[in-house]
N, C-alpha and C positions, 0 to 999 in steps of 0.2 A: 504494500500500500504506500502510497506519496506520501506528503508529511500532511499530516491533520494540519486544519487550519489556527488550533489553538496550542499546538504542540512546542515547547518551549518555555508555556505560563505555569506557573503555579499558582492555584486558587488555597487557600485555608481557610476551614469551614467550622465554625461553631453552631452546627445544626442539629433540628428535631425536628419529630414529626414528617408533614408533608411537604411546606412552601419554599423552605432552601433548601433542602434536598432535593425539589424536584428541579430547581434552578442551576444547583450544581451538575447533578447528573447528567443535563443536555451539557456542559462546560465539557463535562468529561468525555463522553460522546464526541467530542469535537477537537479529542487531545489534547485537552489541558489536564493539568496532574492536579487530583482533588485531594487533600492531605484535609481525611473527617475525622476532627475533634469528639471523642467520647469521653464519657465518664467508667469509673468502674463496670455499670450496670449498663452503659452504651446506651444509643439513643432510643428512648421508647415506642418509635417506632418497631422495635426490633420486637417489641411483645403487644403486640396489637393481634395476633393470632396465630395460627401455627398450620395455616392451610398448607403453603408448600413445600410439603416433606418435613414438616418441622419450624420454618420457618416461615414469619409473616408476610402476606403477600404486598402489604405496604412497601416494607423495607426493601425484598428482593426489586421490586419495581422503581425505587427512587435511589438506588446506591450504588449499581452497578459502573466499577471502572473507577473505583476512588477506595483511597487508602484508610485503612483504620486506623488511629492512633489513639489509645488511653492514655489518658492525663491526667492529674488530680490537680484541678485547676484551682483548689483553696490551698496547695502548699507553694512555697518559693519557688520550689524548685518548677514543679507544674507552669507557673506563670512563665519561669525564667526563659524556659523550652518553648512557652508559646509565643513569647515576643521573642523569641528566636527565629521561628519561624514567620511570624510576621512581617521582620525584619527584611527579608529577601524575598516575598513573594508576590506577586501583582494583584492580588486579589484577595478582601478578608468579607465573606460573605457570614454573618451570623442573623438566626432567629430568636434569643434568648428572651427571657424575659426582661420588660422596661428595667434598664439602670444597671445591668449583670456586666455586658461590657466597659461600661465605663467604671466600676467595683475594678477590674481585671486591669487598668489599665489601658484601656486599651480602646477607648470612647474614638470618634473620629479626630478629634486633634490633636492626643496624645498618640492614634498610630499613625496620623501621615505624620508628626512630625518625626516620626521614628524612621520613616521609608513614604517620604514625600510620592513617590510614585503609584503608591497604595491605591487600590479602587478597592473603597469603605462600603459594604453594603448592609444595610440590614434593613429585615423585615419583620415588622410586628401588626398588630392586630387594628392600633387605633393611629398609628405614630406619635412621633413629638410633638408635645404641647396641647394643652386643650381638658377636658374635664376626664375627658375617656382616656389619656393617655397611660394609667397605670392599670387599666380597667381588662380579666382575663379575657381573651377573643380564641374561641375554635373555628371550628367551617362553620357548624350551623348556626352558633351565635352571631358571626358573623353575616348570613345570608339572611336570619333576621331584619337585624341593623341597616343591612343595605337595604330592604323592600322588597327579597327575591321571593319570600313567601308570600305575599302580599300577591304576588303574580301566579305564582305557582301552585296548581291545588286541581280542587274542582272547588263550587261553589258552595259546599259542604262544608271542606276543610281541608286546609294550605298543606303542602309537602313539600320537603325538603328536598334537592337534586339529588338525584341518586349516587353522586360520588364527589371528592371534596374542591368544589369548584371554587369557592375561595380560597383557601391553601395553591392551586393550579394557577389560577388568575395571575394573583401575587409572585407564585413561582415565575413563570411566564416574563412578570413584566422586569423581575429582576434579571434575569436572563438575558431580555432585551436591553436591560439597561448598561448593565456589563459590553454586552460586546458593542457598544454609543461609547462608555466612555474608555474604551480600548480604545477605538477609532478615535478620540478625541485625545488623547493621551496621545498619541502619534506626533500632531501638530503642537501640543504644548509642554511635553517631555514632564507633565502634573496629570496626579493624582484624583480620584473624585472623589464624593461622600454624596454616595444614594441612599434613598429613606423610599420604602414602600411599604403604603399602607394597605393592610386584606382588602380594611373598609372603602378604603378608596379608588383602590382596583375593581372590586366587585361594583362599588357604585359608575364606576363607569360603561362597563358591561352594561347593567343597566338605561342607558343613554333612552333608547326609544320607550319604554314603558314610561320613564321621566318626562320624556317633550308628551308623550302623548294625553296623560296627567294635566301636566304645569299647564298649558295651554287649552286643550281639549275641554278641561274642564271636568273630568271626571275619571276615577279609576279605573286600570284596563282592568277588566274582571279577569277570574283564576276560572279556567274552563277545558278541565283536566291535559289529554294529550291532546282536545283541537286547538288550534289559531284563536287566539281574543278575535283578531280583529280580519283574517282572510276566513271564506268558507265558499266551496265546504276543502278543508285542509286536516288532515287530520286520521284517525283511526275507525276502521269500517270491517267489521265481522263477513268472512265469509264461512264457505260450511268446513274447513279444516285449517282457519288461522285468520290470522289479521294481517290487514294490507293496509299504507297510510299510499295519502295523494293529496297532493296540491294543486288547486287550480290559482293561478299568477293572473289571469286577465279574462277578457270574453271571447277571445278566439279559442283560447284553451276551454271554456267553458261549451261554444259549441260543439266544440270537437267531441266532448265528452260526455255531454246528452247524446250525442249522432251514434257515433264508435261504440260507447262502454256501454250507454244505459239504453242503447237502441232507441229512443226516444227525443228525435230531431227536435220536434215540436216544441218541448221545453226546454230550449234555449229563448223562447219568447214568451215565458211563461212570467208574467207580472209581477208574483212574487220574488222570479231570480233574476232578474233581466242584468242586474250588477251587482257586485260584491256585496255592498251596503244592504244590499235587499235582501240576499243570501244571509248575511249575515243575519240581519233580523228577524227571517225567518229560516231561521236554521232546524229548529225541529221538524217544519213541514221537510225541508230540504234534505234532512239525513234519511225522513221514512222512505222518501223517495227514492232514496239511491241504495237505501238498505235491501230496498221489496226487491231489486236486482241481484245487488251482491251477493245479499244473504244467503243464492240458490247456487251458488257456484263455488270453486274450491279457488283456493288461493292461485294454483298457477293461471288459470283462463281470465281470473282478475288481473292478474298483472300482465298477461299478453295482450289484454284488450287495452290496459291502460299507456301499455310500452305502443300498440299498433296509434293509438288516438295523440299521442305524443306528450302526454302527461307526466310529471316526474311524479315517482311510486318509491316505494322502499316495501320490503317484506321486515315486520317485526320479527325482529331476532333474540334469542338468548346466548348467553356465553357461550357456550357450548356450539351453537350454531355460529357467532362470530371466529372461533377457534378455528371452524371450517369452513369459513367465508372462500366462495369461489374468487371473487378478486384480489383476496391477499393473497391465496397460491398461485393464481395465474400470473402475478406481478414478483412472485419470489419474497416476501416482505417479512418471514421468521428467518428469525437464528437461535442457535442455541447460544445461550450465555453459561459459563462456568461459576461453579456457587459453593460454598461447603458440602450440601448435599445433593452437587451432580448438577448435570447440564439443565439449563430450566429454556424452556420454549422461549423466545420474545418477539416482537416485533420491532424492527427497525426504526428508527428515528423519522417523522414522516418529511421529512423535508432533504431530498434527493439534488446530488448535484453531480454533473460531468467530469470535473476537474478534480473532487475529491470522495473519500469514502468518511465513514466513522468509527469510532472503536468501540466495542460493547464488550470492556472487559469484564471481570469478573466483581462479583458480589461477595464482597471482604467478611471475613467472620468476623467478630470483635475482636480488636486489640491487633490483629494480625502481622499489623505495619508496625507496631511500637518500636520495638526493638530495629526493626531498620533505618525508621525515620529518626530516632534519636542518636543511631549511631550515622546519622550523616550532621547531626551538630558539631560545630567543631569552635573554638575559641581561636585563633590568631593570635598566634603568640606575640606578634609585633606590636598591634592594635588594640587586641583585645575586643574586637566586633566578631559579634556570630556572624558565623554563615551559614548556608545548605549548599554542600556538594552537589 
């Protein structure tokens, strides 16, 4: 393989859970050497469950290709070793709780002033400043906070996303922000200090339910897996599964009376004649399309909807994602090496010509200690740590 295009940096990580580790892990992916900070007892991700082979599916999935190192970060020596590391490395990403870093020494102007070149990042729940900022933040507390259940439900009662989409968000936009102020570090030979907040990530996610609110005048309702505000868009029973579909406009709409529902006619049907209408009357609109579906089996549903040119999706379970016909036809598993054996993964989704990624292994705890400490060295001249 060519040289990754982050190969050469070194990131150190004072993480947990899901949001900087899932930020690091793309870093690693991409070459760069992740040197993860644990404790004794390593990151609690690491006992969130024991699905695979033993080990949590959390962990295995945010840690691959980054180093372990235990440290007992309330003793001297612990600290000494990790402003050692600090010291030389281009990147200190932590999720700790408010004020942990700056206790350590190690707050954003006490490490660039240690290694000016530092890109300072951390991620917490509420950020700096403000009434919330010492205030605890998970996924769902957070997707509270933001409004996402507010959105998300049916009109019964709200639900949370089924996986931790604040934790991801957050991950995500640290990630982006890393490789900005790499890029920007090029032209001013300095350091950054990035702050991301769950809540303010996920609040931006948010954007369109927000304009649609603020302005509109009123809340987009929670109306389970359909569209608030497209219809009919959504999930539709046939006799051996469910099928969703989106109609985008009224060409797609006629097509789809004509093609799917054999019933040309009602594409001028007063109640649907546009979105708005559709939408408003959505219950007469789904019986409609139900008394169809509901006689046919999933495939002739979606060959009718593929022939009328309608984007469809067949609902899936893990299990059926596992054996998704487009991931095998596109090559998109590997195995990845682990304590307990090769574990299935899927690739990085973002492919380029010029280079590959690395999907190393999935470190047991502590694994790296003894390596990465014996590449500390003192300078006998100077007396400045380095890393070999």
């Amino acid at each position: 393989m060519s040289m990754l295009p982050l190969e050469g940096l070194t990131v150190v990580s004072l993480e947990q859970a899901v949001a900087a580790p899932f930020a690091t892990r793309q870093l690693a992916d991409l070459g760069a050497r992740v040197i993860k900070i644990e404790r004794d007892t390593g990151d609690f991700a690491r006992g969130y469950d024991e699905s695979v082979h033993g080990m949590a599916s959390y962990f295995v999935w945010l840690n691959r290709g980054k180093e372990s190192v235990v440290l007992d970060l309330k003793s001297e020596d612990g600290i000494a070793a990790l402003k050692a590391l600090v010291a030389k490395a281009d990147i200190l990403v932590q999720n700790l709780a408010p004020g942990a870093i700056e206790r350590m020494g190690l707050g954003p102007d006490e490490a660039l002033a240690l290694n000016p070149r530092l890109i300072h990042v951390s991620i917490s729940g509420y950020g700096r400043g403000g009434s919330y900022e010492s205030k605890k933040a998970y996924d769902l507390l957070v997707q509270c906070e933001a409004g996402l259940l507010s959105v998300t439900g049916t009109p019964a009662e709200p639900a949370k996303v089924g996986i931790s989409i604040a934790d991801i968000c957050s991950g995500s936009y640290a990630y982006s922000g890393v490789l900005t102020a790499l890029y920007q570090r090029r032209g001013t030979g300095r350091g950054d200090v990035l702050e991301i907040s769950m809540l303010e990530a996920l609040a931006e996610w948010m954007g369109q339910p927000y304009f649609y609110a603020q302005y509109g005048g009123k809340q987009q309702p929670r109306t389970g897996a359909q569209h608030a505000t497209i219809a009919p868009y959504g999930p539709f029973a046939a006799t051996d599964g469910t099928v969703f579909f989106s109609i985008q406009n009224e060409r797609e709409w006629t097509n789809f009376c004509e093609v799917v529902l054999g019933q040309a006619d009602l594409a001028a049907d007063a109640r649907f004649r546009t979105n708005t209408l559709r939408v408003a009357n959505r219950d007469d609109l789904h019986a409609t399309i139900d008394a169809v579906l509901g006689t046919i089996p999933v495939a002739d549903a979606l060959a009718r909807l593929d022939g009328a040119g309608i984007a469809n999706a067949q609902m899936r379970n893990m299990e059926e994602l596992a054996k998704h016909p487009q991931l095998q036809d596109r090559d998109r598993w590997r195995d990845v090496d682990s304590p307990v054996g090769p574990l299935r993964s899927l690739l990085p989704p973002v492919t380029s010509r010029e280079t590959g990624v690395r999907m190393g292994p999935v470190p047991a705890l502590g694994e790296h200690t003894e390596k990465v400490l014996a590449e500390l060295a003192v300078d006998a001249a100077d007396g400045e740590p380095s890393v070999r």
